[in-house]
N, C-alpha and C positions, 0 to 999 in steps of 0.2 A: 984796540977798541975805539982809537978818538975818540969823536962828540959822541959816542954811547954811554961815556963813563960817566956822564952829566945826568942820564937818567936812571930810574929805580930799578929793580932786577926785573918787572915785566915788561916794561917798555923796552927797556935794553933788549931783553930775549927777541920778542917782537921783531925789532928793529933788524936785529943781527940775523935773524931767521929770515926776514925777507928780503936785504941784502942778500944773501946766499943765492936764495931763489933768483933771484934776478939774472945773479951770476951763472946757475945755472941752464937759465932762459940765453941768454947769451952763449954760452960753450955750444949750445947745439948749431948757432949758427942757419936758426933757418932749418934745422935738420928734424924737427922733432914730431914731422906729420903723420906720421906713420898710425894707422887706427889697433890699438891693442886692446881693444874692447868696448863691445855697446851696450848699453843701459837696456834693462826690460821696465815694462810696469810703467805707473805716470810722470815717475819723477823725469822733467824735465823730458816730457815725451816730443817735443818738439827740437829736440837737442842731443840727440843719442848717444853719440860717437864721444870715445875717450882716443885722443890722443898722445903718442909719448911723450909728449911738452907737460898733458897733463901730468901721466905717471911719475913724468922725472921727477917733476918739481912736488909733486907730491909725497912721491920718498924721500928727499929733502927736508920737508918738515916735518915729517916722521923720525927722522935720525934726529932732530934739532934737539926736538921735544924730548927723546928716550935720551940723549945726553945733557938734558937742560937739569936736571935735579927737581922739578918742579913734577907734584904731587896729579899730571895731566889728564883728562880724558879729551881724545882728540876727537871735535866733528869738522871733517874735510867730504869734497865732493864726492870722489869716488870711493873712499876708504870707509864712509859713513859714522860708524862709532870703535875707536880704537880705545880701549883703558890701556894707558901706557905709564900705569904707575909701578912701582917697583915697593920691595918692603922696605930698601931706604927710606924713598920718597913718601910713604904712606903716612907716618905720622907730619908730614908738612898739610896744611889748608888744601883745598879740595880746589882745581884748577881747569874749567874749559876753554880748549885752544879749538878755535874755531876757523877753517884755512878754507879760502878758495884759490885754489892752487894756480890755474893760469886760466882768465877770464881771458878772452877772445881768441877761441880756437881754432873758428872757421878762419876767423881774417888772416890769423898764421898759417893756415892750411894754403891760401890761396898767394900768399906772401904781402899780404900787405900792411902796412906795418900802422897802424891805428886801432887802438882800444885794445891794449894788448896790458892786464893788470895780474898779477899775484900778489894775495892780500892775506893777514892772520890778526887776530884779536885774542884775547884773552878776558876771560868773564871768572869772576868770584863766583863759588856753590849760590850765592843768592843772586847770580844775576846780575850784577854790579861790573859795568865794562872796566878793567885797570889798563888795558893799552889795547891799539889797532894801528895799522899800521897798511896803508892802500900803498903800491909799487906801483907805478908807471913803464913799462919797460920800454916805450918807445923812446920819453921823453929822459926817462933815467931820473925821473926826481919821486919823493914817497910826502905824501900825506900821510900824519900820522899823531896820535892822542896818547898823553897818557890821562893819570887820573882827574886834573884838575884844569891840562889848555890844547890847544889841536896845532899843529906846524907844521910846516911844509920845507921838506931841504932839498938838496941835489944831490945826485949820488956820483964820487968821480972813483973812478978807477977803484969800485968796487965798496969805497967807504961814503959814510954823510957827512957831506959839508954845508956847511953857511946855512942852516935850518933856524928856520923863527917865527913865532907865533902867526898864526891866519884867523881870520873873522869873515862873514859872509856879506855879501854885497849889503846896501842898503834900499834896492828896489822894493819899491809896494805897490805898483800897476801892473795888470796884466798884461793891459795891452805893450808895456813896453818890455816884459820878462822871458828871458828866454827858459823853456822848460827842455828840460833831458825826460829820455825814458825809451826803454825796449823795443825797438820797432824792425829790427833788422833780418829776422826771420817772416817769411810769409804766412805761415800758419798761424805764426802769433801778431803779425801784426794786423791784417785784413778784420779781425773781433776786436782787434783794441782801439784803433783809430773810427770804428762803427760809432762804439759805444761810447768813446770820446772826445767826437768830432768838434762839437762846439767847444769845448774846454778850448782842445790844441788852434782851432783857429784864431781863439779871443786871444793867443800869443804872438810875441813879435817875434820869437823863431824856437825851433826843436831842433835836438840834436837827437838823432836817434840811437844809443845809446844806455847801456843799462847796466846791471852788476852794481858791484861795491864802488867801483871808481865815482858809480853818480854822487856819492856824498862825499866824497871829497874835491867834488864842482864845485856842490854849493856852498861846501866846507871852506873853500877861496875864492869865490865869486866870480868862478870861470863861469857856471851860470845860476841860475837862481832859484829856479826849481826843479827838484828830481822826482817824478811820479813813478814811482817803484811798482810798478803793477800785477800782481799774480807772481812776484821774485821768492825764487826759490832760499829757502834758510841759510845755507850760506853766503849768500850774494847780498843780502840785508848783513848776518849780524859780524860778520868781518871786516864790515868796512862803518857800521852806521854809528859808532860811536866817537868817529872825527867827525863828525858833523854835529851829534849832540855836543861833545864839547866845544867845537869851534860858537855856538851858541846858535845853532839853527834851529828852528822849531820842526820838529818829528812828532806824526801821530800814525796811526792807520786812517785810512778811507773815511770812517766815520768820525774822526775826530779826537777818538782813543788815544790814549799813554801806548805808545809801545812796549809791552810784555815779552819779555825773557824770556824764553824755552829752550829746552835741549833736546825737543823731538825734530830731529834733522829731516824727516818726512815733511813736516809744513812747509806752506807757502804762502807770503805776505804782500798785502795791501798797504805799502808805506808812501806816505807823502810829505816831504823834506821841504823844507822852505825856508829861502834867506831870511824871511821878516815876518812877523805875526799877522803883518796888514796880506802878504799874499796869502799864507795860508789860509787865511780864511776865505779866501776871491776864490782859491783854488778847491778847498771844501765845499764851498758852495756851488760848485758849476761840477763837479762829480755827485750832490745830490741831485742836482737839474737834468743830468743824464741818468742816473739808474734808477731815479722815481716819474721819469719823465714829466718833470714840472718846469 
């Protein structure tokens, strides 16, 4: 186990589970392009195709969870709702494991090796995140929370090393903050940069960029603000709870608390930010775009 033994049995889980993942994103080698199936209907209609990279790593955290002992209902991408409790497990607390099993699939498709993420969280029946945990697979290192602080380690030869607490930039201008968010598909991007043109130019650069990984950007101040746009439920709630603990301000679009669901069909208007002072710069110029004021 090393440095897992240091944390609680969700985080540990977490942890240990997407280690694995990782692992198994690595064994393929580049091999795992292969299309075993595509999406119907809206969810993520601009993004269809399941690839083996997905599946693998999605059976993966399917074995994790049905050998973890933990009382789980699993919401993953393609798996959607698995209850993977058992009458052991049943009399333990009520456990959603929520997996985005390998965020950047086109970029693997085409071999190129940036934004390449599998990520897993764990929520109490009320909603209450106890651990998340974002994987990097290019970089090899994981952001990741438990109940009470958010960290960032390196992953060597397959375990975590040298991990320790992270906090988000201190930027409060726009003009000088760099913002993340979704832009790398054309369908989706040509409606988002329309409607949020003046926002993204009043920044001093974008990373185009989206999924869980963005909150564990701003979760370390690789950037500063992540505008989560029309992201699908697991791409928000597997990764967004290293960035509420890391101490970053999270609302919706309008300025809302983030609410907890476990209807895996939504999709969320989230917007992250290092410091109180941009969120609100950034609130404000998302009402100046869709009231046009």
């Amino acid at each position: 186990m090393g440095e897992l033994s240091k944390y609680d049995e969700y985080t540990a889980f977490a942890l240990e589970a997407v280690l694995g993942a990782m692992g198994v994103i690595r064994a393929l080698k580049g091999g795992g392009t292969e299309v075993v199936a595509t999406r119907d209907g809206s969810y993520k209609s601009w993004d269809p195709e399941t690839f083996r990279v997905d599946k693998d790593t999605e059976d993966h955290f399917i074995d994790c969870v049905r050998t973890s002992r933990l009382n789980a209902v699993l919401l993953s991408e393609e798996a959607k709702r698995l209850d993977l409790s058992t009458s052991y497990t049943r009399s333990k607390p009520r456990v959603y494991v929520i997996s985005d099993p390998f965020d950047g699939s086109w970029l693997y498709k085409r071999g190129i090796p940036a934004f390449w993420y599998t990520t897993l969280a764990v929520y109490d029946e009320a909603g209450q995140p106890l651990a998340a945990v974002i994987g990097d697979c290019c970089a090899q290192t994981v952001d990741f929370c438990d109940r009470h602080q958010a960290y960032t380690g390196k992953v060597r030869d397959g375990l975590l090393v040298d991990a320790a607490p992270i906090r988000p930039s201190t930027e409060t201008e726009l003009a000088s903050a760099c913002l993340e968010t979704y832009l790398m598909k054309p369908k989706f991007m040509y409606p988002t940069v329309k409607r949020f043109e003046p926002l993204f130019q009043s920044m001093k650069f974008l990373v185009p960029n989206g999924g869980p990984g963005g909150f564990g950007d701003v979760a370390t101040g690789r950037v500063d603000v992540y505008f989560a746009y029309q992201q699908p439920y697991v791409e928000i709630f597997s990764g967004v709870a290293v960035a509420q603990q890391a101490g970053c301000v999270v609302t919706t679009f309008d300025g809302r608390e983030l609410q907890f669901s476990d209807d895996i069909e939504q999709s969320f208007d989230v917007l992250c930010s290092a410091t109180p002072e941009l969120q609100e710069q950034v609130l404000a110029a998302i009402r100046r775009c869709t009231e046009g004021g």
